[in-house]
KEMIVEX-169989 format. One record per residue (C-alpha): x, y, z; residue number from 1. Coordinates in pm, whole numbers, plus 50000, padded with zeros to 5 digits. Layout:
N
<r><x>X</x><y>Y</y><z>Z</z><n>NUM</n></r>
...
END
This chain:
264
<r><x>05266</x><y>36441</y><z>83547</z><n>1</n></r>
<r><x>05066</x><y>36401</y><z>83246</z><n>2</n></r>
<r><x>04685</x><y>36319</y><z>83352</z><n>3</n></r>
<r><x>04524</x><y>36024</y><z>83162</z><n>4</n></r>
<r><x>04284</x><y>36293</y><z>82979</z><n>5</n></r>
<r><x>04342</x><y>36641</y><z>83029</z><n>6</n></r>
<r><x>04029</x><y>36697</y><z>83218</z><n>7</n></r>
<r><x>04042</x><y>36688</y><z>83589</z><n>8</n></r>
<r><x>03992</x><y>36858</y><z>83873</z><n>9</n></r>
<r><x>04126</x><y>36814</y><z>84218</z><n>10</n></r>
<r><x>03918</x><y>36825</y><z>84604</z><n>11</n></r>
<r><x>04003</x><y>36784</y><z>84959</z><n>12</n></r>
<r><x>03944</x><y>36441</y><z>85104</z><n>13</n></r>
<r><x>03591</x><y>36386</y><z>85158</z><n>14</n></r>
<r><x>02371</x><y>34860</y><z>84063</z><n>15</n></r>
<r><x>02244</x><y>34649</y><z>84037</z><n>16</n></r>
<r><x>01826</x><y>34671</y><z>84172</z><n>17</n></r>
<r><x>01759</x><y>34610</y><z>84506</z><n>18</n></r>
<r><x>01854</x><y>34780</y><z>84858</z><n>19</n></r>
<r><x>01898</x><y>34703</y><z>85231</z><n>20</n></r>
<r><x>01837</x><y>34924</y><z>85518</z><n>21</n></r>
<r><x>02098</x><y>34942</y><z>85778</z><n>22</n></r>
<r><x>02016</x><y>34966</y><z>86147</z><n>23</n></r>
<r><x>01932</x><y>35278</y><z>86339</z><n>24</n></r>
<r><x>02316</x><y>35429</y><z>86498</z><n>25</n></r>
<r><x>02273</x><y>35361</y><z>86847</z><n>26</n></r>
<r><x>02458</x><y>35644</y><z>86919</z><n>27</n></r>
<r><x>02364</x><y>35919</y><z>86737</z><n>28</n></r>
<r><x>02015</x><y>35786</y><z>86716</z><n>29</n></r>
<r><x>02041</x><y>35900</y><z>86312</z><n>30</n></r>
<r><x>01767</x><y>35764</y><z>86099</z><n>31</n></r>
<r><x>01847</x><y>35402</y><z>85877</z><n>32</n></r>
<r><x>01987</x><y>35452</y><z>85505</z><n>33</n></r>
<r><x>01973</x><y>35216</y><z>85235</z><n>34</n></r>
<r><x>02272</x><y>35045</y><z>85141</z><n>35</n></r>
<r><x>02288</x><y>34905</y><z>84743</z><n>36</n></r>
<r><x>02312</x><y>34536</y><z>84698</z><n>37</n></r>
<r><x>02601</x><y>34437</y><z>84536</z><n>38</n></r>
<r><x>02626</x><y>34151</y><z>84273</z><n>39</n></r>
<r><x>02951</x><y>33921</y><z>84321</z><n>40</n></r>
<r><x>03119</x><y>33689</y><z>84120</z><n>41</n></r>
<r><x>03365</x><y>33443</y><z>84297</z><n>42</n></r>
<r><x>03710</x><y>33417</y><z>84188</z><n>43</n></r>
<r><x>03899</x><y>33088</y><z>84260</z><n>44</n></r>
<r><x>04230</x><y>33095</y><z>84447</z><n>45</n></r>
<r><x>04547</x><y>33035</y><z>84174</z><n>46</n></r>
<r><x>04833</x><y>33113</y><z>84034</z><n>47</n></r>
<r><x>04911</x><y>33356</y><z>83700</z><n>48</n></r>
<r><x>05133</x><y>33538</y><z>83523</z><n>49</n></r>
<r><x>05120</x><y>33881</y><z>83576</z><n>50</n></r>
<r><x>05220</x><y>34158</y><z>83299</z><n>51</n></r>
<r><x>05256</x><y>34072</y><z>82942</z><n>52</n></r>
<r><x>05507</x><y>33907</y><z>82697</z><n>53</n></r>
<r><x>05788</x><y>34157</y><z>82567</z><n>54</n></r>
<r><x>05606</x><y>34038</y><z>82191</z><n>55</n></r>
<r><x>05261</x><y>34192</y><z>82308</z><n>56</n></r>
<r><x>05183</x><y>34485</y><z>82105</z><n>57</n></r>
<r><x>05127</x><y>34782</y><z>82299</z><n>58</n></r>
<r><x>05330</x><y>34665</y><z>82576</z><n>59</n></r>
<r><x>05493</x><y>34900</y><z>82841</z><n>60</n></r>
<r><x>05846</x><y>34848</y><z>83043</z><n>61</n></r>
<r><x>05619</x><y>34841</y><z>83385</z><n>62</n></r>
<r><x>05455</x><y>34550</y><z>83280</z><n>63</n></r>
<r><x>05713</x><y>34277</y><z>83337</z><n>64</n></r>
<r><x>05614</x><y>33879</y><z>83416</z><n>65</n></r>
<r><x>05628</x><y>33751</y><z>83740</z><n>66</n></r>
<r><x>05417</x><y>33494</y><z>83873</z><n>67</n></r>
<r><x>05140</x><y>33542</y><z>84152</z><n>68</n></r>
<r><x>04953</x><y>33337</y><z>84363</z><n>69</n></r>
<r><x>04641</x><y>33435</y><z>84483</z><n>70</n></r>
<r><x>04370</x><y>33346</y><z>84752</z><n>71</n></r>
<r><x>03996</x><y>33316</y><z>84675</z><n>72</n></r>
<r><x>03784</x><y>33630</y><z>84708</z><n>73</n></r>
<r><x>03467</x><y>33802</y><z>84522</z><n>74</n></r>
<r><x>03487</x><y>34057</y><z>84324</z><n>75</n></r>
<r><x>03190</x><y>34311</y><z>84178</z><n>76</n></r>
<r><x>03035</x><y>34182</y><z>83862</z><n>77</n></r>
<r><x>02955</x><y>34533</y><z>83763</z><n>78</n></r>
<r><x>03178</x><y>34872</y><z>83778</z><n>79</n></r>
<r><x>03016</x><y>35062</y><z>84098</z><n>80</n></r>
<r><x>02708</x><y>35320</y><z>83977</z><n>81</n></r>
<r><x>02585</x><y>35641</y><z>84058</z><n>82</n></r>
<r><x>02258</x><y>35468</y><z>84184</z><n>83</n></r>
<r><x>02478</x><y>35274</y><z>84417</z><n>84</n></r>
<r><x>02730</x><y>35565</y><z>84506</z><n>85</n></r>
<r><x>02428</x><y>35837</y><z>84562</z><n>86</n></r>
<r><x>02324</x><y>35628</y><z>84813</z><n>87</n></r>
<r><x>02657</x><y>35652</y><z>85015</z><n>88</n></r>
<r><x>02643</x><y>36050</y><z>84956</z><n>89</n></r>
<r><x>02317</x><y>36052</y><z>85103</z><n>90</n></r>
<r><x>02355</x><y>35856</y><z>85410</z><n>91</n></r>
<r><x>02746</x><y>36083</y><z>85472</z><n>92</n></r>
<r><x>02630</x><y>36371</y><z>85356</z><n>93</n></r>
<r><x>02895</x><y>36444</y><z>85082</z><n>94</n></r>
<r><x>02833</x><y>36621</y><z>84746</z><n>95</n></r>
<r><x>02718</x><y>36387</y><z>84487</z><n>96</n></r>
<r><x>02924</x><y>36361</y><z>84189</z><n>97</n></r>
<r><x>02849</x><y>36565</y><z>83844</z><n>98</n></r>
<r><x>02784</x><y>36274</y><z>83587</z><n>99</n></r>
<r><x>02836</x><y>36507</y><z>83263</z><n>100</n></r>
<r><x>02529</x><y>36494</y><z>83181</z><n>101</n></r>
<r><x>02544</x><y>36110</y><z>83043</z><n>102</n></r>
<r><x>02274</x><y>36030</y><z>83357</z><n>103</n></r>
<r><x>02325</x><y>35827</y><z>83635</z><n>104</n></r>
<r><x>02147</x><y>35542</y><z>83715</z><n>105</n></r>
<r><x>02298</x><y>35287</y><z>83572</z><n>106</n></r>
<r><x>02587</x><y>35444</y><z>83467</z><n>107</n></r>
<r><x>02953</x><y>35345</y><z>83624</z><n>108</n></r>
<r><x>02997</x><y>35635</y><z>83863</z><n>109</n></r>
<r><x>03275</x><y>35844</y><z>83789</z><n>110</n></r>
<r><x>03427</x><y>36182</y><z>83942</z><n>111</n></r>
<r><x>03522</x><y>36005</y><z>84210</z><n>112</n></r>
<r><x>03903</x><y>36000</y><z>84352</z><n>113</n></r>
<r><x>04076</x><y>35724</y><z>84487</z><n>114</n></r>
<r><x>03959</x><y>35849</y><z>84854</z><n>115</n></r>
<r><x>03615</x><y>35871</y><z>84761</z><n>116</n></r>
<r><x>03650</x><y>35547</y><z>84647</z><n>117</n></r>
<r><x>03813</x><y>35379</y><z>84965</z><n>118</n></r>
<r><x>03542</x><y>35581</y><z>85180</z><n>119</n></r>
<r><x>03248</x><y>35371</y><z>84963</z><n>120</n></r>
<r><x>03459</x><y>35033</y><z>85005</z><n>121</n></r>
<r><x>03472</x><y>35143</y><z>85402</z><n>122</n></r>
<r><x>03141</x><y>35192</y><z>85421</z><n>123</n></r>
<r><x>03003</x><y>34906</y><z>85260</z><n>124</n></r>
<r><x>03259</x><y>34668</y><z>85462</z><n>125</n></r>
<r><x>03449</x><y>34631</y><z>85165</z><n>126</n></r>
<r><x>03765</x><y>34713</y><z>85019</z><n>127</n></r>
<r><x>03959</x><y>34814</y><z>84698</z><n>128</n></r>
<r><x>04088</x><y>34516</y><z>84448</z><n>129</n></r>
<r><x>04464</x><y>34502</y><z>84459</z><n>130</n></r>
<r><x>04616</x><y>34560</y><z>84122</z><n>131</n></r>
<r><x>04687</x><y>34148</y><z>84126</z><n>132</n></r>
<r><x>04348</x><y>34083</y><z>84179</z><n>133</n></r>
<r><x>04250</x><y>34317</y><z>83967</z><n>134</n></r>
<r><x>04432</x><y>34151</y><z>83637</z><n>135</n></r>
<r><x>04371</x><y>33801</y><z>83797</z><n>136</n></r>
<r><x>03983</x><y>33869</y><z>83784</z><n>137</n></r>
<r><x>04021</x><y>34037</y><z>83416</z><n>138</n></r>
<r><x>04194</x><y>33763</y><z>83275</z><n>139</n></r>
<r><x>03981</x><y>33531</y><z>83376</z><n>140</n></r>
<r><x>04267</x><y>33268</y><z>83285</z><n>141</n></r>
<r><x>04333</x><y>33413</y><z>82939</z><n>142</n></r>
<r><x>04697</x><y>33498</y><z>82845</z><n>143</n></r>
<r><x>04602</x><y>33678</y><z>82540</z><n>144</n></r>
<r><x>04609</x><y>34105</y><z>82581</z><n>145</n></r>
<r><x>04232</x><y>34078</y><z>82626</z><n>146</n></r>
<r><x>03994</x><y>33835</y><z>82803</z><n>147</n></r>
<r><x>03837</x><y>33847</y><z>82451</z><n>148</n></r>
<r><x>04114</x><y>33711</y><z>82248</z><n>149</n></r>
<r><x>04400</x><y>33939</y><z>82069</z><n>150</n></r>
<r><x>04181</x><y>34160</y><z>81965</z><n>151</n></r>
<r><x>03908</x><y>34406</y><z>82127</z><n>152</n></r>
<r><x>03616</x><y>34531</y><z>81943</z><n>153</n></r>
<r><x>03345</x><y>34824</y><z>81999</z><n>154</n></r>
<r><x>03072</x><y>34546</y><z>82033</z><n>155</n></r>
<r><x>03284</x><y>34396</y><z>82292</z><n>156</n></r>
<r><x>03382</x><y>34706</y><z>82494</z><n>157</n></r>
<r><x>03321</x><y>35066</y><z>82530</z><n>158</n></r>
<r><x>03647</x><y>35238</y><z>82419</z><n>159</n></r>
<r><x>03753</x><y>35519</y><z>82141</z><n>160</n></r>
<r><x>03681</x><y>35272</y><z>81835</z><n>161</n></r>
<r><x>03877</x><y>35517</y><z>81599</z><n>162</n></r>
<r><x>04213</x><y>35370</y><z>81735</z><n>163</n></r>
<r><x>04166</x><y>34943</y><z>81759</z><n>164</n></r>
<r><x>04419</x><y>34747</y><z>81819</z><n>165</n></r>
<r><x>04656</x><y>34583</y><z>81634</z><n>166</n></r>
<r><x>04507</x><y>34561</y><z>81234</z><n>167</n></r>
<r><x>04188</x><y>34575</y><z>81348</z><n>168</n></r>
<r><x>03936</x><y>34759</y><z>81156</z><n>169</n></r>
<r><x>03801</x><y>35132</y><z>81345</z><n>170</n></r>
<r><x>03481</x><y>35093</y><z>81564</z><n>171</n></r>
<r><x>03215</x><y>35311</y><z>81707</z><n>172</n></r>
<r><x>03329</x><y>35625</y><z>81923</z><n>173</n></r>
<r><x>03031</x><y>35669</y><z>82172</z><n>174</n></r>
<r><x>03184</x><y>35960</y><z>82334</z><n>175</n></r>
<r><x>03077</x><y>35918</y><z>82698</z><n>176</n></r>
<r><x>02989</x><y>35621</y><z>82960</z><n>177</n></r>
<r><x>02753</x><y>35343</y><z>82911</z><n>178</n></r>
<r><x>02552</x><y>35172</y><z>83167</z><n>179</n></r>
<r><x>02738</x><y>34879</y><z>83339</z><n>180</n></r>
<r><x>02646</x><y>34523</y><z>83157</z><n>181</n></r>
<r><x>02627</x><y>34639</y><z>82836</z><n>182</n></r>
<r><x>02847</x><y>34425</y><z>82672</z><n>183</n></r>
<r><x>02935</x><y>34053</y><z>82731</z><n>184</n></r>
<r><x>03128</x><y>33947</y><z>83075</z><n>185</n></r>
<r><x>03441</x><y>33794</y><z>83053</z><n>186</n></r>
<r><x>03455</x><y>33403</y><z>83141</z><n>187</n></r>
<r><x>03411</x><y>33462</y><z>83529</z><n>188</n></r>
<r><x>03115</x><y>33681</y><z>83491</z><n>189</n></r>
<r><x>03285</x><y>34006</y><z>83500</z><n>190</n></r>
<r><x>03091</x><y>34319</y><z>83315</z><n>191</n></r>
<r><x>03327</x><y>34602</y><z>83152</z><n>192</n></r>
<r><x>03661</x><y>34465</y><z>83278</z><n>193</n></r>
<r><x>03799</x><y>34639</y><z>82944</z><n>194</n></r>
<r><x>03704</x><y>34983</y><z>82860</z><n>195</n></r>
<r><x>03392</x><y>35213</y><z>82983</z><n>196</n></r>
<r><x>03563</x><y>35333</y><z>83313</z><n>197</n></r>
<r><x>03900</x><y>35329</y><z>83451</z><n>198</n></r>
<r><x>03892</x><y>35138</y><z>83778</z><n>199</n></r>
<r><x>04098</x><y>35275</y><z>84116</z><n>200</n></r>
<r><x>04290</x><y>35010</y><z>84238</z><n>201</n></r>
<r><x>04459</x><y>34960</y><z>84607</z><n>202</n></r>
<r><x>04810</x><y>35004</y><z>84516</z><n>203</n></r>
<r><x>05009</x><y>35236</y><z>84563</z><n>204</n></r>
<r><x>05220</x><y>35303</y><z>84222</z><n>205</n></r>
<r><x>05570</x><y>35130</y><z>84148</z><n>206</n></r>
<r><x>05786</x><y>34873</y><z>83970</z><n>207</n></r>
<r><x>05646</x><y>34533</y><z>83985</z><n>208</n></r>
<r><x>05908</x><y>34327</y><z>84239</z><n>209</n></r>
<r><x>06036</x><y>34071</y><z>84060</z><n>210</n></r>
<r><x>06026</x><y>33711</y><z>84166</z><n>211</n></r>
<r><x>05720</x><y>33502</y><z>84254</z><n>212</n></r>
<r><x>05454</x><y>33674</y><z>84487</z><n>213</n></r>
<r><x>05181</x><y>33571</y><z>84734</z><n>214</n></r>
<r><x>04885</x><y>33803</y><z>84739</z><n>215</n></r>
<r><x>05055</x><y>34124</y><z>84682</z><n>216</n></r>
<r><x>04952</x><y>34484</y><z>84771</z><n>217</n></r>
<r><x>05192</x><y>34657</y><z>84607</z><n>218</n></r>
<r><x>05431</x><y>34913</y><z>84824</z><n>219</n></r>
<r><x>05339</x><y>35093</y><z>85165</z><n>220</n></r>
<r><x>05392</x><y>35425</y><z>85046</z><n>221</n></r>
<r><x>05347</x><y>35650</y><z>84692</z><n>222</n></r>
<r><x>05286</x><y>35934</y><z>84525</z><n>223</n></r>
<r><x>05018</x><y>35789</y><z>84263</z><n>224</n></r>
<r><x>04748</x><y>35470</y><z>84311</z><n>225</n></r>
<r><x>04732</x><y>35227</y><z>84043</z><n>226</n></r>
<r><x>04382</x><y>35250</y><z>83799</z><n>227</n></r>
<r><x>04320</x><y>34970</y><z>83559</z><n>228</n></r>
<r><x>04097</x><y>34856</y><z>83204</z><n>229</n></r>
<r><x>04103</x><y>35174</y><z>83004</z><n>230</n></r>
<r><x>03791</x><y>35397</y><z>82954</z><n>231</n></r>
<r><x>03558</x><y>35521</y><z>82703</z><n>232</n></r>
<r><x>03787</x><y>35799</y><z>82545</z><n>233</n></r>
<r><x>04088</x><y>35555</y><z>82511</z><n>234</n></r>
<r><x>04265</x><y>35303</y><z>82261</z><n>235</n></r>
<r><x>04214</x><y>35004</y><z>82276</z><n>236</n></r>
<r><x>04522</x><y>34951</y><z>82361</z><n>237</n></r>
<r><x>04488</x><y>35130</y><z>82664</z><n>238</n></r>
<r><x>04256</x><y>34837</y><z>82761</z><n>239</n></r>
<r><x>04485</x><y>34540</y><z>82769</z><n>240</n></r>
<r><x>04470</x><y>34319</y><z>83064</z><n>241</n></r>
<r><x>04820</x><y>34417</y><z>83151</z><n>242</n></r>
<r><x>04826</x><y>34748</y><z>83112</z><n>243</n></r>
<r><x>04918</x><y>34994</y><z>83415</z><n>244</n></r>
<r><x>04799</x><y>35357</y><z>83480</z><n>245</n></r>
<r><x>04893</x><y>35568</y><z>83758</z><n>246</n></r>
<r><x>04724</x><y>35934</y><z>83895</z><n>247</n></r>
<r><x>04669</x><y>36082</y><z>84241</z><n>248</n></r>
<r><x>04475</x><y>35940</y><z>84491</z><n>249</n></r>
<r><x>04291</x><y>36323</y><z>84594</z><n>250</n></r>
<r><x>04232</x><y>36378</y><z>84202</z><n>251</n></r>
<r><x>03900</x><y>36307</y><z>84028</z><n>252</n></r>
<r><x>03825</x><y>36268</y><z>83672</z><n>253</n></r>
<r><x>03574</x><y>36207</y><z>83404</z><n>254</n></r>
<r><x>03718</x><y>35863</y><z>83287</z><n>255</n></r>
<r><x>03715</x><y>35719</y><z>83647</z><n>256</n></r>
<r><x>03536</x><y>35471</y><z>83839</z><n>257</n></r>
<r><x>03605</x><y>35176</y><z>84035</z><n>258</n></r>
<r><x>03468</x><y>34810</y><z>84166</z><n>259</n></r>
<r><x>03465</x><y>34596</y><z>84488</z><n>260</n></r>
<r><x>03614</x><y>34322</y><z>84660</z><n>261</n></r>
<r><x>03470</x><y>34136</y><z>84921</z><n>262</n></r>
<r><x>03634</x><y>33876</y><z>85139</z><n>263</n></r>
<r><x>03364</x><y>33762</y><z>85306</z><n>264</n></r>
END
């Protein structure tokens, strides 16, 4: 298995301003911890077309059409941050992340396996985007490969400028991460759906099932999870809206993050 940038390594399991406090544990009689306030963005229920035209450039064989119908939900406007996932480490008592040196902050958290990422969504009473809700949210109800258009630009999005897409001229190459809203959102308010981090996604890894779907979560069982929107070292075609990554869930790397979904 080839990992999306050489640079990994693998563990055992283990914002936006503002923060609440949660109760005392009435239990353990352990001392309240701040929980980060996240900033939603609603998504309307509807129905898309998942995957991209066989005439898209860049396109993969996993990313065949089929059409998916989705209920309402909310979704993170921002990738989650090391301000926001330091606070989680604090109150569980797990090992902060390294942030290479790029700071934290603001900056998408990353380092962070698809566990570690479930474990945050657990403790904030809130879960993983499917890989449908995922593209759903980055589309925004565009059809093009990005939410900007057919094209993706440095000013737009924080990916390796010295490959664009298409005949696009070359961009910047900022080398590292860059703190979440830095660049436009895409029609429904969403910050960095293309490029900066990777995002973890629910799913278990596998063929799209063909045929018309109803708010799917992908298979029961894997090897890999789904991760979605390219990152800061990658083309830019690597960012489409359609395109599919895979790696395993207990591996962490420097181009990987994630985001939220909330049904409540």
């Amino acid at each position: 298995m080839k990992s999306p940038e050489e640079k990994s390594t693998k563990s055992p399991d283990a914002s936006t301003p503002g923060n609440t406090r949660t109760k005392p544990d009435a239990d353990t009689g352990l001392s309240p911890f701040r929980k980060p306030v996240i900033e939603w963005a609603d998504i309307p229920a509807g129905t898309f077309i998942m995957g991209s035209p066989i005439s898209e450039e860049g396109r993969k064989s996993n990313e065949s059409q089929h059409q998916v119908t989705l209920s309402a939900f909310k979704i993170s406007k921002y990738e989650i941050t090391f301000e926001q996932y330091d606070l989680f480490c604090e109150a569980t008592n797990r090992e902060k992340p390294t942030d290479e040196n790029w700071g934290r902050k603001k900056q998408p958290v990353i380092h962070v396996h698809w566990e570690d990422a479930k474990a945050f969504a657990d403790w904030m009473g809130c879960r993983l985007p499917t890989e449908a809700e995922w593209e759903y949210a980055c589309r925004a109800g565009t059809t093009t490969p990005f939410n900007t258009g057919n094209n993706l630009t440095t000013a737009q999005a924080n990916f390796n400028g010295n490959f664009p897409y298409g005949n696009s001229p070359k961009g910047e190459f900022r080398a590292m991460t860059m703190p979440v809203g830095s660049f436009a959102p895409n029609q429904w308010g969403l910050y960095d759906m293309h490029g900066n981090v990777w995002e973890w996604c629910y799913d278990w890894y596998d063929d799209y099932i063909s045929g018309e779907q109803t708010n799917p979560k992908g298979p029961e069982s894997g090897t890999f999870r789904v991760f979605r929107g390219g990152g800061w070292r990658n083309y830019a075609q690597l960012c489409r809206s359609a395109f599919r990554y895979k790696y395993f869930p207990d591996h962490r790397h420097f181009n990987i993050g994630f985001r939220l979904v909330s049904e409540g």
